[in-house]
N, C-alpha and C positions, 0 to 999 in steps of 0.2 A: 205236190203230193205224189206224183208217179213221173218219174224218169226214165224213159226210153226205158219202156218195161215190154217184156215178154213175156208170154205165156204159154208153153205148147201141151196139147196132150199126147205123147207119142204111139200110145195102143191104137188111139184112132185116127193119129196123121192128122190131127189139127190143130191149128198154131189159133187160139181166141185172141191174144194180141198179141199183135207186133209192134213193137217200139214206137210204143205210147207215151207222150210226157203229156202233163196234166197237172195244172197249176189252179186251185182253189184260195180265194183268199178270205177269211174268217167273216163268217153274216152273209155269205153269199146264197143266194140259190139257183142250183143250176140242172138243168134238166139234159140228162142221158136220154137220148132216142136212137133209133135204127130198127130193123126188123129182129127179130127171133135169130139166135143162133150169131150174132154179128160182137159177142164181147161185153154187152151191158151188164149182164151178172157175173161175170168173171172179175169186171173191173173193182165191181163192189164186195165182191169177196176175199181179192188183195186188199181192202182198206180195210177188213175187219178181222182180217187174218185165217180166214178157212180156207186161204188157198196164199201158196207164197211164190214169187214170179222168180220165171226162173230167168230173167235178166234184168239187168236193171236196180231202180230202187224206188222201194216203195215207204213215206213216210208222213206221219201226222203229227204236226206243230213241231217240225224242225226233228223229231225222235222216228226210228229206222224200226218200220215195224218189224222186220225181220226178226231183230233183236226181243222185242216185247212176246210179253204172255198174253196169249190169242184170249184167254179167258177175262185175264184185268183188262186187257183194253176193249173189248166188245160192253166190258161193263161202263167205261164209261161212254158209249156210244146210244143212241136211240138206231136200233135197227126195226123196220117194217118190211113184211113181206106180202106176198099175195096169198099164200095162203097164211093162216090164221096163226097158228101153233099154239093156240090154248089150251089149257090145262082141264080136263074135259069134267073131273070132280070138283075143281071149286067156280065159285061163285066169280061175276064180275068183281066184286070190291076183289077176292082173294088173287084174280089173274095179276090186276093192277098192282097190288100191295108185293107180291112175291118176287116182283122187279127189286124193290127197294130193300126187304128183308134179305137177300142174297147179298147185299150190301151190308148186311149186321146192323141198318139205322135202328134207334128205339124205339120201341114201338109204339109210342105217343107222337114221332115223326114218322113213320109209315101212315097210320089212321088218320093224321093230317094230312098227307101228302095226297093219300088215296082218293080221301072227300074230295077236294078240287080237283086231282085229276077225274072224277068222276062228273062233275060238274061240265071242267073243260067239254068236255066229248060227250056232254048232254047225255048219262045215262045214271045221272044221281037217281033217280026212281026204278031204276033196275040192278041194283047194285046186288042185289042178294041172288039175280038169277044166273043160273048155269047154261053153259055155249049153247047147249041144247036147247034153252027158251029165249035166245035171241035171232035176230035174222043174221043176215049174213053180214050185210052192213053195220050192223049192232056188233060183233064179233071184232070186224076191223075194227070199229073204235073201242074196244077194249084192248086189242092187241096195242094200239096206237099208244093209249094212257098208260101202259106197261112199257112201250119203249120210253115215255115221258116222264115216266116218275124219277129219274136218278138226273134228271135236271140236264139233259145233254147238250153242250155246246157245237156236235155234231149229228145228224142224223140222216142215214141212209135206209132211201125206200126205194125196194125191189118192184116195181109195178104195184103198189099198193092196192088200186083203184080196179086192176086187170078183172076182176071178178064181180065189180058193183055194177049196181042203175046207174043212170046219169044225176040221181036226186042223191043216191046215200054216196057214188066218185064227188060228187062238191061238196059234202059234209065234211069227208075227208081232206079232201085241199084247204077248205076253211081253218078248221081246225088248224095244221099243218103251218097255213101262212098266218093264222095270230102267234102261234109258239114263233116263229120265224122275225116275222117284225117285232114281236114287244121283249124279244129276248137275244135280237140279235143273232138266232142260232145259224150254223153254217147247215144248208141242207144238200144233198144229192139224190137225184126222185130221176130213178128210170121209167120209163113209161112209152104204152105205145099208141098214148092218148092225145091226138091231136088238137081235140077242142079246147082241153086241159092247157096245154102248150102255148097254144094262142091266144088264151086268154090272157094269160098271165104274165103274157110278153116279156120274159127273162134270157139270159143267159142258156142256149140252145150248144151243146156238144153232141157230133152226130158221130158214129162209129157206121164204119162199115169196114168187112173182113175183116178184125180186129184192128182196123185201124182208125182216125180222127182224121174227118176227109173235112167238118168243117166245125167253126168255133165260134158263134156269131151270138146276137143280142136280138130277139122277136118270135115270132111264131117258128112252128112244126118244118115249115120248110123254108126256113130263112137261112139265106145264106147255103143252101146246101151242096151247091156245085163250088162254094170257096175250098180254098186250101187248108189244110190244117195250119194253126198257128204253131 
């Protein structure tokens, strides 16, 4: 995915990565950790294109994002963030459905697609209410079944969890890792949630000063005095 990639910003004299390569392979999930400021949202906003390296290359499924349209290729991605980005006049069913309709599906598949995803993220009984009558954790998983509705074989989440309790961050992993297992999807979940981490004993890439000091399999701090691969 990223090849000995760079990234500088030069008004403020900070390079977020330096010659970073980074190899995901399809059904993986792998977790982004380090502290604030160390390149975890830069990396993921070269894979979705709101940001292009200015060394290096950066590419999904063998295709140079460079080249691609930052718009058709985020469409086919599930992207999640920490904050919300709902749509603050319609309803949960219309956040969810507005993924798939930007897609031009008909709309006998959207109304399909929306019910289950509204099921998935257990909010079929609040379907009709707006951002405003749900919690906050209610919100993410609305935003979650909008990244989900175009059926992504990739999804990147920006600290997802960064804002929940520890009851409604496990709603959200749940969810997360049945999309993940029953559909094979590739995910990348930055976070700076340890318990999260450890639980789920995976594939740990740690960044620090924009770089991958380690590349390991286990919790939050496994491996983290290794080398980069």
């Amino acid at each position: 995915m990223l090849e000995n990639v760079s990234k500088h910003y030069p008004l403020v004299k900070f390079t977020a990565l330096d010659d970073v390569s980074l190899k995901i392979d399809s059904g993986e999930w792998v977790f982004l950790v380090g502290a604030s400021g160390m390149g975890k949202t830069t990396l993921l906003k070269l894979l979705y294109r709101e940001e292009l390296a200015d060394e290096g290359h950066v590419s999904i499924g063998g295709k140079d994002v460079a080249r691609m349209s930052g718009s058709r290729l985020r469409r086919t991605m599930g992207i999640i963030f920490q904050t919300y980005r709902l749509l603050d006049k319609k309803t949960a069913f219309e956040n969810i459905a507005y993924g798939a309709e930007v897609l031009a599906m008909p709309p006998v598949e959207v109304r399909k697609r929306t019910r289950e995803i509204l099921e998935l993220v257990g909010l079929d009984n609040k379907a009709s209410r707006l951002p405003g009558e749900l919690s906050g954790g209610e919100q993410q998983r609305v935003a979650i079944g909008r990244a989900l509705i175009n059926r992504p074989q990739l999804i990147l989440a920006d600290e997802p969890t960064g804002d929940l309790d520890p009851q409604n961050s496990n709603r959200v992993i749940e969810i997360l890792d049945t999309v993940h297992r029953e559909h094979n999807v590739t995910v990348l979940f930055a976070t700076h949630a340890v318990d999260i981490v450890d639980r789920l004993q995976r594939r740990v890439v740690r960044l620090q000063n924009g770089r991958i000091v380690s590349d390991t399999v286990g919790g939050y701090w496994s491996g983290s005095e290794a080398s980069a691969q």
